[in-house]
TORPAGU-29039 format. One line per field, with one value per residue (C-alpha): residue in three letters; x, y negated, z negated. Coordinates in nm, 3 decimals, decimal comma. Example, Ala and Ser with C-alpha at 12.3 -4.5 7.8 and 13.67 -1.06 7.14 Angstrom:
<nodes>
resn	(ALA	SER)
xx	(1,230	1,367)
yy	(0,450	0,106)
zz	(-0,780	-0,714)
</nodes>
This chain:
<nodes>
resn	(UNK	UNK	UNK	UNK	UNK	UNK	UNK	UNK	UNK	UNK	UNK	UNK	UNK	UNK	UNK	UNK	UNK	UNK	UNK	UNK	UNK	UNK	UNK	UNK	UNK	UNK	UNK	UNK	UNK	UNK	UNK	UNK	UNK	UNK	UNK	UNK	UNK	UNK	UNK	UNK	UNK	UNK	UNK	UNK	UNK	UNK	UNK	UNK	UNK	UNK	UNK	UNK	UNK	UNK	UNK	UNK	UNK	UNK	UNK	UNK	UNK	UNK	UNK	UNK	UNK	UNK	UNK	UNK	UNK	UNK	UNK	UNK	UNK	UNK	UNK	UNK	UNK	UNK	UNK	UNK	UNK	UNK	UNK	UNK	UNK)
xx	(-0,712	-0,627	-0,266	-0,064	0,252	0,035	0,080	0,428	0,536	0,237	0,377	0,193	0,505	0,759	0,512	0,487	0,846	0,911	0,612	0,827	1,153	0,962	1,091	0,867	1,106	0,952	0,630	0,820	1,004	0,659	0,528	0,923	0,850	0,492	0,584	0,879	0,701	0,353	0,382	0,230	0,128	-0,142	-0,310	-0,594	-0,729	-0,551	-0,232	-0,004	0,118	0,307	0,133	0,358	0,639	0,650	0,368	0,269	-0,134	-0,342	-0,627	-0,854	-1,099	-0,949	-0,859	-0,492	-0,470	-0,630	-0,366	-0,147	-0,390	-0,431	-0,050	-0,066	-0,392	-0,264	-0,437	-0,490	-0,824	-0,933	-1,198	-1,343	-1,578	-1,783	-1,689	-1,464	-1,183)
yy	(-1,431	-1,323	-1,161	-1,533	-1,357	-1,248	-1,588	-1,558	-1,223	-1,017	-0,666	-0,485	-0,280	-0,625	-0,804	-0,463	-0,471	-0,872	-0,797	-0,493	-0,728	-1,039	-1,215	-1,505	-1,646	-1,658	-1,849	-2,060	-2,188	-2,226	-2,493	-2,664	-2,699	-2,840	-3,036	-3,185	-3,202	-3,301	-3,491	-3,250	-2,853	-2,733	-2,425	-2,636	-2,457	-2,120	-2,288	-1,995	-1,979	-1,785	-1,595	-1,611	-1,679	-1,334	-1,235	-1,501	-1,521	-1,741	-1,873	-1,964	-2,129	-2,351	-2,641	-2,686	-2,977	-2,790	-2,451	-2,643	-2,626	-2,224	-2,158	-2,362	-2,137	-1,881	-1,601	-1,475	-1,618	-1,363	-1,468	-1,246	-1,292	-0,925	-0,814	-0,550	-0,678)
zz	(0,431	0,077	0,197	0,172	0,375	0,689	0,853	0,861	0,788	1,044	0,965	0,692	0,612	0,608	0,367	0,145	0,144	0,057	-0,216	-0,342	-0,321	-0,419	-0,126	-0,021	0,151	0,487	0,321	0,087	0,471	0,561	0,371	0,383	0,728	0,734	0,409	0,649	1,001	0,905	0,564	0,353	0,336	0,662	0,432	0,258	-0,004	0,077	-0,069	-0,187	-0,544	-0,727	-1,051	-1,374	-1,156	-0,992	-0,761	-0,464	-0,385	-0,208	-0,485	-0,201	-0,227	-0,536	-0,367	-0,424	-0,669	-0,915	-0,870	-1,086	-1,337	-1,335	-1,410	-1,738	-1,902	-2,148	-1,961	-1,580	-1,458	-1,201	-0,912	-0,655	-0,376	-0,444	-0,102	0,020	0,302)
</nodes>
């Protein structure tokens, strides 16, 4: 799903708000708690991040090794799938 708060946070109008607020706080407690119960993050390649430290996104389907890659180019690299949700 390209909307990384709708796992946690299922209301559209909460996750418009925490967008609004930039509160990811709910995801951020997320991947805490699969990083402490499971050893490591349960999202695969739909690994949020955060986009020059404001905005979080899933960058699906860039596997999540290479996210840390994307926030160290100079410029936004934009993907899409050509199809409408």
């Amino acid at each position: 799903h390209p909307e990384p708060l709708r796992r946690v946070v299922p209301d559209d109008v909460a996750a418009v708000a925490r967008h609004a607020d930039r509160d990811y706080t709910p995801a951020w407690l997320d991947l805490y708690d699969a990083q402490a119960r499971l050893g490591g993050p349960r999202t695969g390649a739909d690994h949020p991040v955060l986009v020059a430290g404001a905005r979080l996104m899933s960058p699906s389907p860039i596997p999540r090794y290479d996210v840390l890659r994307l926030d160290q180019r100079p410029h936004p690299i934009l993907l899409g799938a050509g199809r409408r949700a």
